[in-house]
N, C-alpha and C positions, 0 to 999 in steps of 0.2 A: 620464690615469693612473688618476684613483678607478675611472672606469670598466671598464678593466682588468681591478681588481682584483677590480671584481666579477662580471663577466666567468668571471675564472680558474677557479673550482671548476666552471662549467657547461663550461668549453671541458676541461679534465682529466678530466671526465665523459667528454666526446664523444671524447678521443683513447681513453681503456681501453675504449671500446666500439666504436671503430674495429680498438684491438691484439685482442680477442676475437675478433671476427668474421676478421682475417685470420689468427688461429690457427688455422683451418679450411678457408684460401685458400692456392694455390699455385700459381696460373695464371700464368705467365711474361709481361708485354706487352713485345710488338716481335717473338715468334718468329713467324713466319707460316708457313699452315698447308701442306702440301704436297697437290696434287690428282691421282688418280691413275684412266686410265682404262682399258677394257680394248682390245686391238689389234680393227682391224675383219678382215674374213674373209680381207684378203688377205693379212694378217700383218706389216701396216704398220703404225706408232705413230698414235695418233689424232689430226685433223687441231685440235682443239681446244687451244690456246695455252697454255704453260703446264700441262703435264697429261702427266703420265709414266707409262708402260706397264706399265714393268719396275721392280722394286723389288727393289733391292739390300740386303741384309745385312753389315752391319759386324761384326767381332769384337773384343774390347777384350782385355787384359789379365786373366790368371787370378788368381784370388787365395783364400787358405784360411784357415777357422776357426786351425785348427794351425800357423801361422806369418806371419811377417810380411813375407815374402818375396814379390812376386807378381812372376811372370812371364810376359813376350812371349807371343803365341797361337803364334809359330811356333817356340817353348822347345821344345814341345812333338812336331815333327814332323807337326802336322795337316796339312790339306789347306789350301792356300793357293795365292794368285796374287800371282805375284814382280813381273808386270809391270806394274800397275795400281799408281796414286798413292796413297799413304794421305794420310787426310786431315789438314789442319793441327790444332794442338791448341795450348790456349795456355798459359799461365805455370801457374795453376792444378791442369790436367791432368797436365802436367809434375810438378811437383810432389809429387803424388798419385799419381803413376805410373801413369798411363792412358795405355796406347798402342794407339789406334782405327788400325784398317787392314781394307783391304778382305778379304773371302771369296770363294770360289768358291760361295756360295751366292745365285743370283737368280731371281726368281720373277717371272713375267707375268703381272700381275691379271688376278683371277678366272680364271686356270687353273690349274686343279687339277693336281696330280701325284703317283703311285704311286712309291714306291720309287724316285725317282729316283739314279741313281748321281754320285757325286761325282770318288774315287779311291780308290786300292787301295795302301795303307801294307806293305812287305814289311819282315822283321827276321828275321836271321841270327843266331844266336846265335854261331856261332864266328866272326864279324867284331867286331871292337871297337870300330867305332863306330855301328853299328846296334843291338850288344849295349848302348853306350850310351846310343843314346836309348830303346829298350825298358826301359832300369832306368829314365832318368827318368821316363816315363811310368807306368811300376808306383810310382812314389814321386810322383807326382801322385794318383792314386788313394787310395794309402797313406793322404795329407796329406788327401785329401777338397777337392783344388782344383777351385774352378767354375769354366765360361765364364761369359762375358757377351758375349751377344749382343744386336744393336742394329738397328732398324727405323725406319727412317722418325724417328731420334731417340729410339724409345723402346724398353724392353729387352723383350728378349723373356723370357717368364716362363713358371716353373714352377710349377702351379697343384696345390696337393696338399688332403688335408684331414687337419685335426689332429683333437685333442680338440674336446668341447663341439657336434661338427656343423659346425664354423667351417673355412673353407678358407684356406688361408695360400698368397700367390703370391708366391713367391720370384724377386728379377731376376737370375737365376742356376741354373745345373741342373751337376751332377758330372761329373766326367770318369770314372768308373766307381767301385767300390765293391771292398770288400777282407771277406774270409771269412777271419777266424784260422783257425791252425792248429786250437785248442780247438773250431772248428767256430761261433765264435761272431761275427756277422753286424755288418760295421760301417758306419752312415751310410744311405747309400742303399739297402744289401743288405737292409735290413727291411724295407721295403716288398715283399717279393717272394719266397715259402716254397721256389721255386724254385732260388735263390741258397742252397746247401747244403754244395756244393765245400768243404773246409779247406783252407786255406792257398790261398786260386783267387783271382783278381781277374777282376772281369765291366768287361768294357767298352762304354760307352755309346756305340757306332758310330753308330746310327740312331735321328734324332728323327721327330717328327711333329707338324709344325708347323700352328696354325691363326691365319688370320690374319681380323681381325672389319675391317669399314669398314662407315662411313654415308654414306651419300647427302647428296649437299648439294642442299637446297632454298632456293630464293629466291636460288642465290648464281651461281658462276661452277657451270662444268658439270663434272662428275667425281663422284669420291668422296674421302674423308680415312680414314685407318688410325685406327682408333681403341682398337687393343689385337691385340697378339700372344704366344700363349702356345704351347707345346709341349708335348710330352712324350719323353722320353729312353726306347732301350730298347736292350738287347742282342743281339745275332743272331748265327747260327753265322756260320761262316766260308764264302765261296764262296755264301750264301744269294742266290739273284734275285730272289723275289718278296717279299722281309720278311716272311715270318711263319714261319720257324724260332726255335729253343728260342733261351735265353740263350747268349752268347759265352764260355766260360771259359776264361780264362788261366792254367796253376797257374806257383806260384811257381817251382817247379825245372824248370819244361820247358826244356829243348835243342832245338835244330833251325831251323827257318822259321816263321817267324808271321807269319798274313796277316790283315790287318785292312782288309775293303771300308766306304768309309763312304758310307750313302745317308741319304738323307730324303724324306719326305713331305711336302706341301703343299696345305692346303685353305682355301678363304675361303668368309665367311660374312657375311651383312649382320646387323648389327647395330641398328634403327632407336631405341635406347633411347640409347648412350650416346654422347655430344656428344663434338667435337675437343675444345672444351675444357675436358673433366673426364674427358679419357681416361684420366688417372693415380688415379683415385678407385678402381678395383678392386684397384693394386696399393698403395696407401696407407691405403686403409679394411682389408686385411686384417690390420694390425698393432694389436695392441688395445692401444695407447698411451694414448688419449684419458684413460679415466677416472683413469688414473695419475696422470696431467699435472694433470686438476681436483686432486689430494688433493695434489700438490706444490702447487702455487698455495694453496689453501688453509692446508696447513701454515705456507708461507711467511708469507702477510698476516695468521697468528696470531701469528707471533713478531715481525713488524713493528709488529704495533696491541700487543704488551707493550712492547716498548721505545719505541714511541712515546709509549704514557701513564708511562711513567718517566722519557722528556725531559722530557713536557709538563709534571710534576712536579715536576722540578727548576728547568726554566726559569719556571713560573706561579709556584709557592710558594718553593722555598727561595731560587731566586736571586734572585725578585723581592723578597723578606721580608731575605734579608741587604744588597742591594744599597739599600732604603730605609734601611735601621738603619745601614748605615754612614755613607750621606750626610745621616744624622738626628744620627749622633755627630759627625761632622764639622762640621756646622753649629755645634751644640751646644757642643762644647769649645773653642770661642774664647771665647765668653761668660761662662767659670768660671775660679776662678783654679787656679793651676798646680797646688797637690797636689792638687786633683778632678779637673784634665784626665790628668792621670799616672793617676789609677787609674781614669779613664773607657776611656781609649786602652786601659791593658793589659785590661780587662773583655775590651774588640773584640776585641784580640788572642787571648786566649784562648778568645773566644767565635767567631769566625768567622777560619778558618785562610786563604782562599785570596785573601782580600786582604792577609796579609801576605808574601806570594811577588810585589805589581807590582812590585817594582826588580829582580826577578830572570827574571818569566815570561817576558822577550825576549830574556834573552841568549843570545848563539849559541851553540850545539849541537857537543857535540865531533864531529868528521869532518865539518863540514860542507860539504862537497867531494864526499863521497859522496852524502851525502844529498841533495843540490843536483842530482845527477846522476840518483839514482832517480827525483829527483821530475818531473825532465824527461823520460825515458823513460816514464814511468808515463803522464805525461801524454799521449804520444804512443800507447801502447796504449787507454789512456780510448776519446780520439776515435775512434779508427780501430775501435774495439770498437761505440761507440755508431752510428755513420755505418751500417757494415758492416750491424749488426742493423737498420738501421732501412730501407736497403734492398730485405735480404732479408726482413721483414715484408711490402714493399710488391709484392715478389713477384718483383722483379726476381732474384734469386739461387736461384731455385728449382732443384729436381736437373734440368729440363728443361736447363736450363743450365749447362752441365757447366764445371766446375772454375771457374765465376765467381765463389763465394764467396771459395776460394782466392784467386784474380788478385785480385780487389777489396781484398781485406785489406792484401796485398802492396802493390797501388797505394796506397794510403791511407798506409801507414808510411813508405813513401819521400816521398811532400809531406808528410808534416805532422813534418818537421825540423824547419821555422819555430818553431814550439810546443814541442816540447821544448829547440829548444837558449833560445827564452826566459825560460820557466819557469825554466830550471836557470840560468840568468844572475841573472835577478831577484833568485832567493834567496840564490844566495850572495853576492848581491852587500849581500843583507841580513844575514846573517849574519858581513860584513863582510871578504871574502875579498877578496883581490889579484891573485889568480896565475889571471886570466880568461884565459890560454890555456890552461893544462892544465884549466881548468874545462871548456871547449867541444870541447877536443880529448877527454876522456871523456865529453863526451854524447856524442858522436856516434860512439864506438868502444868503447866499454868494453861494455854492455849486447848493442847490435848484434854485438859483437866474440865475445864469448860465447857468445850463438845461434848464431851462421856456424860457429863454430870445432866446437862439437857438432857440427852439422848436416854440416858436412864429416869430421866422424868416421865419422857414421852411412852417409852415401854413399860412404866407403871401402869398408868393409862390404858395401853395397850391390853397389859393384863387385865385389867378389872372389867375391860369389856369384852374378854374373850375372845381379838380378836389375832386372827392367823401372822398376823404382823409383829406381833408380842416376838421378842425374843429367847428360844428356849435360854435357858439357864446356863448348860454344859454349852452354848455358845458363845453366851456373854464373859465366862470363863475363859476362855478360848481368846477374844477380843483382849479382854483383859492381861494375859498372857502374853498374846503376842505385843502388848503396851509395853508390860513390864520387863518379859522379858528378852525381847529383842531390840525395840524402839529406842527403849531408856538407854539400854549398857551402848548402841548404837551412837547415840548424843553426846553420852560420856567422852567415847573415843575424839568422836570430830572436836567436841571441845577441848581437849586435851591436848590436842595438834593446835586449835586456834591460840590456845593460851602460850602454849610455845615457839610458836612464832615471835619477830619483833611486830610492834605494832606499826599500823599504815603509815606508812615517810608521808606527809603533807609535804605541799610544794612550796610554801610558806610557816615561816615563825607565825605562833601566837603572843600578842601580848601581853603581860602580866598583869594589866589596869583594863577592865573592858572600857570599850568605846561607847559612850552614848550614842542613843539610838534619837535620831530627831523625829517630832512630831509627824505621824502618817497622816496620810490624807483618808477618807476613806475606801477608797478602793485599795491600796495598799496596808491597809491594815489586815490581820489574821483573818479574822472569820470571813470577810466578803469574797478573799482571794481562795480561800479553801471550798467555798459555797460553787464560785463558780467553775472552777477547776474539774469537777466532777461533774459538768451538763456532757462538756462533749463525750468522754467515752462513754458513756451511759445511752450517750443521743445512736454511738455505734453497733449498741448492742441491744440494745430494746425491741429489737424485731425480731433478736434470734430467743432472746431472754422469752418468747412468748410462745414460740415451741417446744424450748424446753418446759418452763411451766406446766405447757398443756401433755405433754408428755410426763409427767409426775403426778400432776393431779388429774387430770382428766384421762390418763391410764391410754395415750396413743402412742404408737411407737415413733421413736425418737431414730434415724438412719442418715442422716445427713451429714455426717462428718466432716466429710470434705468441708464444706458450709461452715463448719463449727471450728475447724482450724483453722479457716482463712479471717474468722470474724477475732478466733484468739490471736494471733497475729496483730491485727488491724486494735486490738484492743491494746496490746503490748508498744506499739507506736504512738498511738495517742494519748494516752498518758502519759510516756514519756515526754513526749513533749509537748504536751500543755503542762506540765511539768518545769520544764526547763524554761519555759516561756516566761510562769510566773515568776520563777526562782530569779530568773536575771531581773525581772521589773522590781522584784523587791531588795534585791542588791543596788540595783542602782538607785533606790531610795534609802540606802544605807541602814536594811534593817540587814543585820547578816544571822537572825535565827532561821536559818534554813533547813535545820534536820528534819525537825517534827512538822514542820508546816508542808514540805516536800512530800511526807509520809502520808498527813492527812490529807491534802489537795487531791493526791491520786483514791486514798481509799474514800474520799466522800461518797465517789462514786457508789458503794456501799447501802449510804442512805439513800439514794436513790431508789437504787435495788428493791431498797425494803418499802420505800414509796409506793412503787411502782407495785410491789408484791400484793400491798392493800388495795389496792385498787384494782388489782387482778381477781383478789378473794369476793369483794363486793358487787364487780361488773360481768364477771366470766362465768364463776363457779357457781352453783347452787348448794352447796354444803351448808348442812343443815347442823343441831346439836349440838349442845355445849363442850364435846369429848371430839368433837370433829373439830372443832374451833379452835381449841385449844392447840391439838396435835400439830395444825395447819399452819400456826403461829410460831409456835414450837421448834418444829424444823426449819422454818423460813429464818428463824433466829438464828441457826447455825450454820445455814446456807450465807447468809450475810456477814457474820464474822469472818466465814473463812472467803469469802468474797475482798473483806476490810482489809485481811492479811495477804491477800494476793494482789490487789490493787495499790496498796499501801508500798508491796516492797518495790515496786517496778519506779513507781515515783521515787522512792526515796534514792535508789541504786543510779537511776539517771540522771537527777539532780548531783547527787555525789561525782559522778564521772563528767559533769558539767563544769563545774565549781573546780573540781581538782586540772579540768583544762584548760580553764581562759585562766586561772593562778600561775599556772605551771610554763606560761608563754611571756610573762610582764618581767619585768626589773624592777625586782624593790631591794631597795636598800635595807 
C-alpha cells in the first residue's frame, strides 16, 4: 500500500499525459480498412479476395443551421433507389436521426466520368403535389439544408477557403442557395457574383466529385480511399455536356420545371495521406485546438485557487481548531467546574462548527427526494465517466457513427444496480421507512421525466415529418429496455442497499434540534447556492460551446481528450467549492448541509441553462415555432441531467468532508 502511494503522483502523471496525447487521437480500433481495386479489361471484378471494384455512395439525412428539423434524403424528391436495402443503423443513430440509405450514385475505381447523368426531376406547377414537393424544396434551399454524403464510411466534403488563407472542409454541401427579393445573396449565393437573380433560387444539381486513395504497400493488394471531396454547381436546364451558366429558379414561376441531375467523378492517388489519419484534413480544418489549450488552462487556474483555499482550511484552520478542541477537552476535566463553564463557553464562542456535532447528522427534510437524486446522479456520474473514458481511447470516434449515443444509452440501463443502492443506503440513513416508494422513484421519477419530455419532442417530430421522429418499434424498444432491464436492475441494488446497516456517523444526534442563530447574508441558503455554481460553470463554458455547436449547428464533436480533462477539472471544483461553502456555513452554525451541498453544486445547472438561452439568441439562427420549441425542449433535459450530475459530486464531497473533520474531534 506505502508503495502505492508513492506510486500515485508518477502513475496520475502518466494518465494526464496519456489524456493529452489522445486529445489529438481519434483513430477508431476494430473498423477495418476496406480494399478497392480497379476492373481488369474485360470488365470483370478483380480476381483478388476481398477487394471491391465499385464504390458505392450512401446518402444520410439533411439537416440545417436554421432549424431543428432534419429530414429523410428522399423528403426531398431526389434521385434514389427504391429497390436496394438501406443499411442497418443502430440505437444511437436512431436517435440522432440519421437515416443512411443507399443512392444512385456508383463509381468504378479509377474510372473517371464526365457528366454522368443520374435522372431528370419534372414539376408542374398546376398539379398539387408536384407543386408540393417543388415548395419543399424551395424551403430547403430557403432553410440552407445540406446533404451528407458518405463514402466508403466517410463523408464526403466540401473543401472551401475562408479568411486568413485557411481552407475549411465542411462534411456537408447545400441544396441550393436563395437571392432576396432586396437583391441580396444568402449562404452559398456569395461565393458566386453570378448568382444576381432577386428573388431566384439556384439549384445545386451537379457535383464534381474527386475521390484521393493510396496504395497499400507491404500489405494485401488494392488501394484504400483515403478522402473524398467535391464541389456543387448549378446548370441550365436540358444542359449535356455541364458547362452551361447557373440554374435559376424564380420564386413566382408557373409552368414545368425540369431539373437533370449529373455528376462528375475523378480519382487521384494520393501517396501522403494514410487510411489511418484520413480524417485529419477534415478535423485539422476547424481551428478549435488553441481555444481548447486557453479552456484548460483557464480551468486548472480556478482549480489550483480553490485548491490552495481547501488546502487552507484543511492544513491550518481545521488543523489549528481540531487540536484546541481536543487540547480543551483534555484540559477541562482537570479544573474545577466554574473554570470548565467558562473554558467550554471561550470554545464555543471561539470555534462555531463544533458546536453543531449533535446536530450535523440529522436527517434532512424530503429526504425521499434527495435519496432519489442522489441515486440517479450517481447513475449519470458513471455512465458519464465510463462513456468519456471510452471515447478518449478512441473507441467512440465520428468514424463510428451514433456509438457515443448507443454507449451512453447502454450504460444507464445496467447501472440501475447503483443508483437504486445509493438512493437505498441513504435513506435508509436518513432513517426512512417506506423503501418501496423509495425504489419505486429511483427508478421512475427522474427516468420518468426525461421519457415523458422526450416523447413530447418526438410528437413534434412526428407532425412535422421529420427524419428525427422516432419510429415506434424503437420507442418500444427504449421502453423495454427501461422496464425491462433498468427497473428489475434498481430493484436489485436496492435490495442490497436496504440490507445493509445503515451509515455509522462518527457522532450521536441529538434528540432536541439545536437552534440555528440568525445568518448573515452571505451565509444564508440562496446567496451561498447562487454563488457556489459561478466557478464550475466559469470551467466549462468554453467547452460547453463545442459541444453546443456540435448539436445544434451539426459540426463534429472529436475532442475527447479535451472533454475528459475538462470532466475531471469539473469533478474537482465542485467539490470543493463545495466543501468550501459547507465549512463556512458550519462554522456559522447552520448545520443543514445535505440539500444546500446538493444544490450549490447543481446550481451550476442554471447556469447551463442561462447560458443555453443565450447561445439560442446570439449563435443560432433557428427559425419556427416547432424548432423552438424542440430546442428548448431538449436543453430541458440536457439541464436536469446536468442538475443530477453536478448535484451528486457536491453532495458526496460534502458528506465525506463533514464525516472527516467529526470523525477526528472528542466529543463527549
Amino acid at each position: 500500500m506505502r508503495v502505492f502511494r508513492r506510486l500515485r503522483p508518477a502513475l496520475l502523471l502518466l494518465l494526464l499525459c496519456a489524456l493529452l496525447r489522445c486529445a489529438h487521437t481519434f483513430y477508431l480500433p476494430g473498423l477495418a480498412p476496406v480494399s478497392f481495386c480497379d476492373k481488369d479489361s474485360s470488365g470483370k471484378e478483380s480476381d483478388v479476395p476481398d477487394c471491391k471494384s465499385t464504390i458505392e455512395l450512401f446518402v444520410n439525412r439533411l439537416d440545417s443551421v436554421e432549424s431543428v428539423l432534419p429530414y429523410e434524403y428522399t423528403a426531398f424528391d431526389f434521385c434514389s433507389v427504391a429497390s436496394e436495402k438501406r443499411p442497418s443503423e443502430n440505437l444511437g443513430q436512431v436517435l440522432f436521426g440519421e437515416r443512411i440509405e443507399p443512392s444512385p450514385y456508383k463509381f468504378d475505381f479509377k474510372n473517371n466520368e464526365e457528366c454522368k447523368f443520374v435522372c431528370t426531376k419534372k414539376y408542374d406547377t398546376s398539379k398539387t403535389d408536384e407543386k408540393a414537393n417543388l415548395d419543399f424544396l424551395k424551403k430547403g434551399m430557403l432553410l440552407n439544408y445540406q446533404h451528407h454524403w458518405i463514402v466508403d464510411n466517410m463523408p464526403v466534403t466540401w473543401c472551401y477557403d475562408v479568411e486568413d488563407g485557411q481552407k475549411f472542409c465542411n462534411p456537408g454541401f447545400p441544396i441550393g442557395c436563395y437571392v432576396t427579393e432586396t437583391g441580396r445573396p444568402k449562404d452559398a449565393c456569395v461565393v458566386n457574383s453570378d448568382f444576381n437573380d432577386k428573388d431566384t433560387f439556384y439549384i445545386f444539381n451537379h457535383v464534381d466529385i474527386t475521390i484521393f486513395y493510396h496504395m497499400v504497400e507491404h500489405e494485401a493488394a488494392g488501394a484504400r480511399l483515403v478522402a473524398a471531396k467535391m464541389e456543387p454547381k448549378r446548370l441550365e436546364w436540358k444542359c449535356t455536356d455541364c458547362t452551361g451558366g447557373p440554374m435559376a429558379l424564380n420564386n413566382k414561376f408557373a409552368g414545368e420545371v425540369v431539373i437533370d441531375y449529373t455528376y462528375s467523378v475523378h480519382f487521384e492517388e494520393d501517396k501522403k495521406i494514410r487510411w489511418a489519419s484520413r480524417w485529419d484534413y477534415i478535423l485539422e480544418s476547424m481551428p478549435h485546438t488553441n481555444i481548447q489549450w486557453f479552456s484548460i488552462m483557464n480551468s486548472l487556474v480556478i482549480v489550483l485557487f480553490l485548491s490552495g483555499m481547501v488546502a487552507m482550511i484543511m492544513l491550518r484552520t481545521l488543523h489549528k481548531d481540531i487540536a484546541r478542541y481536543n487540547q480543551m477537552d483534555s484540559s477541562v476535566s482537570k479544573v474545577p467546574y466554574p473554570a470548565y463553564t467558562d473554558t467550554h463557553e471561550d470554545a464555543q464562542e471561539e470555534f462555531g462548527w463544533k458546536l453543531v456535532h449533535g446536530d450535523v447528522f440529522r436527517p434532512p427534510r424530503k429526504g425521499m427526494l434527495l435519496s432519489v437524486f442522489l441515486g440517479s446522479g450517481t447513475q449519470i456520474f458513471i455512465m458519464t465517466f465510463v462513456t468519456l473514458f471510452f471515447a478518449c481511447l478512441g473507441f467512440l470516434s465520428p468514424a463510428n457513427r451514433g456509438a457515443l449515443m448507443t454507449c451512453s444509452v447502454v450504460l444507464w440501463v445496467l447501472l440501475g444496480t447503483p443508483a437504486g443502492y445509493v438512493a437505498a443506503r441513504f435513506y435508509k440513513s436518513f432513517g426512512g421507512e417506506k423503501w418501496k416508494t423509495n425504489v419505486l422513484l429511483t427508478a421512475f421519477l427522474c427516468p420518468g421525466v426525461v421519457f415523458a419530455d422526450f416523447f413530447v419532442m418526438n410528437l413534434i417530430l412526428w407532425a412535422e415529418g421529420s427524419s428525427a421522429a422516432m419510429p415506434f418499434g424503437t420507442l418500444v424498444a427504449i421502453l423495454a429496455l427501461w422496464f425491462c432491464i433498468s427497473v428489475p436492475l434498481t430493484f436489485v441494488g436496492a435490495y442490497f442497499g436496504f440490507k445493509k446497516s445503515a451509515i455509522e456517523h462518527p457522532v450521536r444526534t441529538n434528540q432536541i434540534p439545536r437552534q440555528i442563530p440568525e445568518q448573515s447574508f452571505y451565509t444564508k441558503p440562496f446567496p451561498g447556492i447562487v454563488m457556489g455554481g459561478i466557478l464550475p460553470f466559469g470551467c466549462i463554458f468554453i467547452q460547453l460551446f463545442f459541444i453546443l455547436n456540435s448539436i445544434w449547428s451539426h459540426q463534429m464533436y472529436y475532442m475527447f481528450g479535451f472533454l475528459f480533462l475538462v470532466f475531471i477539472i469539473l469533478v474537482i471544483t465542485c467539490s470543493e467549492a463545495t466543501i468550501l461553502l459547507c465549512y463556512f456555513h458550519l462554522c456559522a452554525e447552520d448545520y443543514h448541509w445535505q440539500w444546500r451541498s446538493f444544490l450549490t453544486s447543481g446550481f451550476t445547472a442554471v447556469y447551463f441553462l442561462v447560458y443555453a438561452v443565450h447561445y439560442f439568441f446570439s449563435k443560432l439562427q433557428i427559425t419556427g415555432l416547432a424548432s423552438t420549441i424542440l430546442y428548448f425542449g431538449y436543453t430541458m433535459i440536457m439541464a436536469l441531467i446536468f442538475f443530477l450530475f453536478t448535484g451528486t459530486i457536491g453532495f458526496f464531497a460534502c458528506f465525506w468532508f463533514v464525516s472527516k473533520i467529526y470523525s477526528v474531534v472528542k466529543v463527549d
